[in-house]
BAKENU-80793 format. One record per residue (C-alpha): residue number from 0; x, y, z. Coordinates in Angstrom, 2 decimals, always signed. Example, Ala and Ser with C-alpha at 12.3 -4.5 7.8 and 13.67 -1.06 7.14 Angstrom:
BEGIN
(rec 0,(+12.30,-4.50,+7.80)),
(rec 1,(+13.67,-1.06,+7.14)),
//
This chain:
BEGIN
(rec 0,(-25.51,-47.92,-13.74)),
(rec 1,(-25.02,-51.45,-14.59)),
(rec 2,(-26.27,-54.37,-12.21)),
(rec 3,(-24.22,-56.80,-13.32)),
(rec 4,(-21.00,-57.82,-11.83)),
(rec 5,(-19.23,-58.44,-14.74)),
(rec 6,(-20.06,-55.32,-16.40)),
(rec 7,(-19.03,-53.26,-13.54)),
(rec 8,(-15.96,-55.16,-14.22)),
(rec 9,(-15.84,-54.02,-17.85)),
(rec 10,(-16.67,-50.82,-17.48)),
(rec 11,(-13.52,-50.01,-15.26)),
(rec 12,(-11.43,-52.09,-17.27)),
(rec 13,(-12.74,-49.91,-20.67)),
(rec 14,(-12.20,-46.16,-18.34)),
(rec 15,(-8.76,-47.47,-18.25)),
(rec 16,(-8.05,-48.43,-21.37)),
(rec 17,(-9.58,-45.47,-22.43)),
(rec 18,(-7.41,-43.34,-20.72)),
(rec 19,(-4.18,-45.34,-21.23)),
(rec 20,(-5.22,-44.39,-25.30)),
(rec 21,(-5.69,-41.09,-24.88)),
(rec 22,(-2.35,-40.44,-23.54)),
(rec 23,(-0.75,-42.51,-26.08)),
(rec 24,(-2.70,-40.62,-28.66)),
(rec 25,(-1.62,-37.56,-26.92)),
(rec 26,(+2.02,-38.25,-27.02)),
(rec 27,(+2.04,-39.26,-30.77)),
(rec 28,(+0.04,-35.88,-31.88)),
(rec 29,(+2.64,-34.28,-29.59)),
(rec 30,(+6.02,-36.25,-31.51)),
(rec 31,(+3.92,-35.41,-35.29)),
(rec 32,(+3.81,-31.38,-34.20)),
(rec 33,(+7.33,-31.32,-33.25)),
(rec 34,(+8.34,-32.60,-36.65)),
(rec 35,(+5.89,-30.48,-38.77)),
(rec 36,(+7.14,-27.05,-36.63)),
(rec 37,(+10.75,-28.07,-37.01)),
(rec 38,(+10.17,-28.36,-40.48)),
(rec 39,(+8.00,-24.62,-40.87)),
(rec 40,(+10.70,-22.77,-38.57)),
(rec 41,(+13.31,-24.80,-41.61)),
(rec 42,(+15.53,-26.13,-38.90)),
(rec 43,(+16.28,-29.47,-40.48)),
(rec 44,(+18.37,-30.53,-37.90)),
(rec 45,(+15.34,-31.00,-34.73)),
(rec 46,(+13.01,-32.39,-37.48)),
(rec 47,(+15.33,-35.58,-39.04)),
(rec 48,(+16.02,-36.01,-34.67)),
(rec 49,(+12.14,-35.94,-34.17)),
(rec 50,(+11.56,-38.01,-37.20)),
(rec 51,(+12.25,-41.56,-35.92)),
(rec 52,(+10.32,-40.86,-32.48)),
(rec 53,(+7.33,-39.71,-34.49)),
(rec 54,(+7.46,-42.76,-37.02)),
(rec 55,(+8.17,-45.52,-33.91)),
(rec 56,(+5.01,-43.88,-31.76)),
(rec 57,(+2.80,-44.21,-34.71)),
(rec 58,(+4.14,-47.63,-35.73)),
(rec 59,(+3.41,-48.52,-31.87)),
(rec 60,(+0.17,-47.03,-32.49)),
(rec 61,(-0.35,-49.37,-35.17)),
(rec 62,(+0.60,-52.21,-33.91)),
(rec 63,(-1.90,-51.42,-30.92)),
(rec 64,(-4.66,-50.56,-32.77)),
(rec 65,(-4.64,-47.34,-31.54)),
(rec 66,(-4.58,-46.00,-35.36)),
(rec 67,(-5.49,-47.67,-37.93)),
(rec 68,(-2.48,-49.10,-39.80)),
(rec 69,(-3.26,-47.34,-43.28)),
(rec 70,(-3.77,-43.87,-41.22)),
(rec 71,(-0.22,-44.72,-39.76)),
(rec 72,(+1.58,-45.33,-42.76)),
(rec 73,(-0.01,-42.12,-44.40)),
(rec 74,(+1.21,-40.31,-41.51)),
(rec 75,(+4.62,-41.60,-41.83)),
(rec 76,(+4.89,-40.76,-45.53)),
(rec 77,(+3.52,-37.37,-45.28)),
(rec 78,(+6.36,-36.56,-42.25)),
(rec 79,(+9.01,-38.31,-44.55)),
(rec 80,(+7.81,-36.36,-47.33)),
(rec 81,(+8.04,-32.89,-45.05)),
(rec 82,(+11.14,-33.61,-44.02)),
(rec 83,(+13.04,-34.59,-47.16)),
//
């Protein structure tokens, strides 16, 4: 347990960050399944309409620094790729 103000401070302000990640790590593993099962069950249709959620979350991601930006725009490519 720290002793230190500040890093009492820090530590609450990293559990929340953490946890405000997670769920936006959560959500973008969520939009990259929907796509890849649309595409295995062949119903085009739901997987070019999840497409552009998928590709916005991880470009958000990116941005963020949630994902790295080169893990992002393999994602992308590989979901494009699926889907075409």
């Amino acid at each position: 347990m720290p002793n230190i103000k500040s890093q009492i401070k820090r530590d609450a302000t990293n559990k929340a960050a953490n946890a405000a990640n997670s769920a936006r790590k959560s959500e973008l593993r969520t939009a990259i399944k929907k796509v890849e099962a649309a595409v295995a069950a062949n119903d085009m249709e739901a997987a070019k309409a999840a497409l552009p959620l998928a590709i916005s979350l991880l470009d958000k991601a990116a941005q963020d620094h949630i994902v790295a930006r080169n893990a992002a725009n393999r994602r992308k490519a590989h979901l494009q790729s699926i889907v075409k």
